[in-house]
C-alpha positions in Angstrom: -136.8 -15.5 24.4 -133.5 -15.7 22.5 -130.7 -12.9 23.3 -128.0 -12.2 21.2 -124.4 -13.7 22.5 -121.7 -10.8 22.3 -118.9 -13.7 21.1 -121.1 -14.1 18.1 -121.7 -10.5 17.6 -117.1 -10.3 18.0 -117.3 -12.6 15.5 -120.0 -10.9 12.9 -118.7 -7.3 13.6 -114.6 -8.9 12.6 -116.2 -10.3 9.5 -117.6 -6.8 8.4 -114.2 -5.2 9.6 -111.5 -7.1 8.1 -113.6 -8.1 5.1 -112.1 -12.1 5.5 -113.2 -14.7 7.5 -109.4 -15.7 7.5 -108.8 -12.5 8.7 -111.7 -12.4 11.0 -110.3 -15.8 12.6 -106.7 -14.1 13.0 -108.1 -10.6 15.0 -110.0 -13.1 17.5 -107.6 -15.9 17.9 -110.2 -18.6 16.1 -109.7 -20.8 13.1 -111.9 -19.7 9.9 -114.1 -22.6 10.6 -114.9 -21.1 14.2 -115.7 -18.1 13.0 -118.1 -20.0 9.7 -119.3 -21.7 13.1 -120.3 -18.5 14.8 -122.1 -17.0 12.2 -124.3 -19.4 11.5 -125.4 -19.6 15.0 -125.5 -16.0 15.0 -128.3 -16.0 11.7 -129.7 -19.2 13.7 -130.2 -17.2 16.5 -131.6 -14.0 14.6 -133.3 -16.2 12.2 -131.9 -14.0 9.4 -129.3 -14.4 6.6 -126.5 -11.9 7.9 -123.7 -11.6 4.9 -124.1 -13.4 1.2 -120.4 -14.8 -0.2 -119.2 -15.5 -3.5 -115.9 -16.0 -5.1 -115.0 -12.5 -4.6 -116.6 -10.6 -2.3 -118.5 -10.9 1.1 -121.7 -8.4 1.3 -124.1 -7.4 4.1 -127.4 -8.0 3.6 -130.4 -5.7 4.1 -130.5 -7.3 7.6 -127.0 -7.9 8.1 -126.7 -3.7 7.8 -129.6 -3.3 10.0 -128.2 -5.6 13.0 -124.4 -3.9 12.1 -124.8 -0.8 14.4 -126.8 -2.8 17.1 -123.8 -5.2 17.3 -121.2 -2.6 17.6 -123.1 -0.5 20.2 -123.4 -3.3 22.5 -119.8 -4.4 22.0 -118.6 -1.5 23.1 -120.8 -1.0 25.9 -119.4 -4.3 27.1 -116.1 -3.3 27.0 -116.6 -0.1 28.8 -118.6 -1.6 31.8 -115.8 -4.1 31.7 -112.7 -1.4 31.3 -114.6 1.1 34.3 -115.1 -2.0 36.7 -111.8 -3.7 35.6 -109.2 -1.1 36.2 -108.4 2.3 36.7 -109.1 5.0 34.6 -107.6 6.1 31.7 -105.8 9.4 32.2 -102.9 11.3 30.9 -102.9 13.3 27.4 -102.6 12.0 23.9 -101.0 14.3 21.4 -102.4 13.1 17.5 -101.0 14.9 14.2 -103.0 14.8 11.1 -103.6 16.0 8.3 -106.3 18.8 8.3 -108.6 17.4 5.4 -108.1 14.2 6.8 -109.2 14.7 9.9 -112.2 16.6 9.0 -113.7 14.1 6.6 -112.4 10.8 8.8 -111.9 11.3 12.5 -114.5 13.6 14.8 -116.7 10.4 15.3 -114.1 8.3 16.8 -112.2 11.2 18.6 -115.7 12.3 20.0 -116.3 8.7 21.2 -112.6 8.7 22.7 -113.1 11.8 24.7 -117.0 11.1 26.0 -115.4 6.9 27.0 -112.4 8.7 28.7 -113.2 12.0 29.9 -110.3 12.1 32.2 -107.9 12.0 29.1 -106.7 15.3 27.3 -106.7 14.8 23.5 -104.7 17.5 21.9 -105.3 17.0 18.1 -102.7 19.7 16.0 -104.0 19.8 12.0 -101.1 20.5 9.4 -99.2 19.3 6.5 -97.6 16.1 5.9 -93.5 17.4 5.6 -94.2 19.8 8.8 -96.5 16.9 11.2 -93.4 14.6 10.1 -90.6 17.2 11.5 -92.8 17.7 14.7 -93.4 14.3 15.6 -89.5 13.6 15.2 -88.6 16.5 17.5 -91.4 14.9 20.3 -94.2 17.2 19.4 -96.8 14.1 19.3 -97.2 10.4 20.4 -99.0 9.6 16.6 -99.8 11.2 13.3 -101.6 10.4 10.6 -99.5 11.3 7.4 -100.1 11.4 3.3 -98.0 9.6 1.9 -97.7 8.0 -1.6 -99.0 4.2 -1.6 -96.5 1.6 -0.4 -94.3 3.3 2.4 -92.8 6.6 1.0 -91.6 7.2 3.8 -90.1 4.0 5.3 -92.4 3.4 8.1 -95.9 3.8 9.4 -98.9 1.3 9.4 -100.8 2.4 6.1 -104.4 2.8 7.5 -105.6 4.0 4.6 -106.0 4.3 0.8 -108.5 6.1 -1.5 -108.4 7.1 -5.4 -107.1 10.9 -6.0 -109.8 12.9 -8.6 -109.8 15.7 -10.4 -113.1 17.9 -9.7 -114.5 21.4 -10.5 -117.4 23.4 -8.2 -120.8 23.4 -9.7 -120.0 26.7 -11.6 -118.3 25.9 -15.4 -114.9 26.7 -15.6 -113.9 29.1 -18.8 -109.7 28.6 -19.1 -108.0 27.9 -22.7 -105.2 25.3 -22.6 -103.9 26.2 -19.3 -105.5 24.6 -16.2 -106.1 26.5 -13.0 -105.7 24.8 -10.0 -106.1 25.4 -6.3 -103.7 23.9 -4.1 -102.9 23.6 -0.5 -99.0 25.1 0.3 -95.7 23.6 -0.7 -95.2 21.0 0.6 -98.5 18.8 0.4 -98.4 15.5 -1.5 -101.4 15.8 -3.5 -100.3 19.0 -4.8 -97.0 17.2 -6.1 -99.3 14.3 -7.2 -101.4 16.9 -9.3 -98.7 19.1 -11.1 -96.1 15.7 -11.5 -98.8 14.2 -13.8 -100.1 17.1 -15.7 -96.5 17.4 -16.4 -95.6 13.9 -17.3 -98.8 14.4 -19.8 -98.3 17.8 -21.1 -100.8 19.4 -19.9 -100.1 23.5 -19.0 -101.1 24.4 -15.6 -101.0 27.4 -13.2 -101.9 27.9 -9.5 -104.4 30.3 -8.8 -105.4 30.2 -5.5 -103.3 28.5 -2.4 -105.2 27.8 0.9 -103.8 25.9 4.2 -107.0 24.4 5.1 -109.8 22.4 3.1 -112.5 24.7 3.5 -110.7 27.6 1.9 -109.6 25.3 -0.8 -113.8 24.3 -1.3 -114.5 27.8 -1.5 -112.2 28.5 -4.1 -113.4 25.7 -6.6 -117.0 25.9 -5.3 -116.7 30.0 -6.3 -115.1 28.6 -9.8 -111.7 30.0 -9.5 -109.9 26.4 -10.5 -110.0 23.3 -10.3 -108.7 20.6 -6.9 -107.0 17.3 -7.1 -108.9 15.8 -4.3 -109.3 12.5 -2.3 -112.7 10.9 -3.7 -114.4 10.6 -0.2 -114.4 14.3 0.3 -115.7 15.6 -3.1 -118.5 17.6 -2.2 -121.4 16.6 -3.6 -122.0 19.8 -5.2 -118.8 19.1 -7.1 -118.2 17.9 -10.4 -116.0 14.7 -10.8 -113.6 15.7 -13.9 -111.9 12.8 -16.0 -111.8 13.7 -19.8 -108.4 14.5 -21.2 -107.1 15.0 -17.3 -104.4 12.4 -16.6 -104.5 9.8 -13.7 -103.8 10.2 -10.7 -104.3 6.8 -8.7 -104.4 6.6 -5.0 -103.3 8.3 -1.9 -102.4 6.7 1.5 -102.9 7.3 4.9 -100.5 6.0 7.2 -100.4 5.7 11.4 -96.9 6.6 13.0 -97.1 6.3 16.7 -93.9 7.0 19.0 -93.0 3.5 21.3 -93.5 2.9 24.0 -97.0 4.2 23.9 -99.0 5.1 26.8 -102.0 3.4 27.5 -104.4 5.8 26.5 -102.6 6.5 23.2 -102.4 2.8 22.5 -106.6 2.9 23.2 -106.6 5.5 20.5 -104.7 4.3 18.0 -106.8 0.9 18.2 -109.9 3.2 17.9 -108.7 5.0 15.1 -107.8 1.9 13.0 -111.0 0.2 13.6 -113.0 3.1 12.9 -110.9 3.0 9.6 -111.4 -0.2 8.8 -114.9 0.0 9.4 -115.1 3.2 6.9 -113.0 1.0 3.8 -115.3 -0.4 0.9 -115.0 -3.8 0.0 -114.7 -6.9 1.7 -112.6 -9.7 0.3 -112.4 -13.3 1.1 
């Protein structure tokens, strides 16, 4: 009986990851032949067509998806037999900023398979706004955070882990304003609130704040009970929400970028590689 070979699994599950098997080749050290090479003795081996390629885009197919989570779980119970037997235990704490939204749409998967892998490591995990995670992790408050930024390095520094299309949505309940728009914000300072009000500016469109909340759920509750409307990443819409775009202006993407203080401990290094991957994994798209 054939059994699946974890280097060809590496190789599939880099594919998927880094949508590129240029990319793929780079992460693993292989040329983009090698890794071509691999996964065609992976679908030999399966006896199934894995990923279909054109000229723009590489896709799973049906049984590509359906070996995806099968790969990934036995790659990383490979490295964690190898990591227990290999050396010692992870320990220490790891102090992570981020963005409260952020982290509630993005993160408790791979923080809750962080903390079951290394049980001996503390994660303390603080939620707040961009301009305040920045000032604590300058004074030493944290070893990373994940920040908002605008795309492109607003700040100056940072790996960008992340980018996804700003909206404009209302809750399910129809909204009865005239010519001014209501809108529910998080506190100065927050980057998409800037975002919103800079561009109904720039288009003329009269606005007022209604209702301010500090945390994501108040800010769904508002909109959800009609009070206004939210500028929101796209990902964490509700789907009870309505997607607005008629006579609203544009207001493009939002980043997510990774600051982490060097020289990082070894269990905050483990997390930020988590972290990204899990990212990447999350992204839509795949290009060649």
């Amino acid at each position: 009986m054939s059994s699946l070979d974890l280097d060809l699994l590496k190789a599939f599950t880099a594919i998927i990851d880094t949508g590129s098997l240029t990319r793929a080749g780079e992460r693993l050290g292989l040329t983009q032949s090698a890794i071509t090479l691999k996964l065609r003795r992976l679908e030999a081996v399966t006896g199934r067509c894995l990923l279909t390629r054109n000229a723009k885009a590489i896709a799973l197919t049906d049984d590509g998806a359906a070996l995806l989570p099968h790969a990934r779980r036995m790659i990383e119970m490979n490295d964690a037999a190898l990591a227990e037997l290999r050396g010692p235990k992870l320990k220490g704490t790891v102090r992570l900023g981020t963005p409260e939204d952020f982290a509630t749409a993005h993160l408790p998967d791979v923080l809750a398979r962080f903390a079951a892998e290394f049980p001996d490591v503390v994660l303390e995990v603080t939620c707040d706004l961009t301009l305040n995670l920045l000032e604590l992790y300058r004074n030493g408050a944290f070893d990373m955070i994940l920040i908002k930024r605008e795309p492109y390095g607003a700040y100056g520094d940072g790996m960008a882990v992340w980018r996804e299309r700003l909206v404009w949505a209302r809750g399910p309940k129809p909204l009865n304003f005239t010519d001014v728009l209501p809108l529910v914000v998080a506190p100065q300072p927050c980057v998409y609130r800037k975002r919103a009000t800079q561009a109904l500016d720039k288009a003329g469109q009269g606005w007022r704040i209604v209702y301010t909340s500090p945390s994501l759920a108040g800010s769904q509750a508002a909109v959800r009970a009609g009070l206004g409307i939210i500028a929101s990443p796209e990902r964490m819409v509700p789907n009870d929400f309505v997607v607005l775009s008629d006579d609203l202006p544009d207001l493009a993407e939002t980043e997510i970028a990774l600051m982490a203080r060097e020289p990082l401990s070894r269990p905050a290094t483990t997390l930020r590689k988590q972290i990204i991957q899990a990212l990447e994994v999350e992204a839509t798209g795949f290009q060649t």
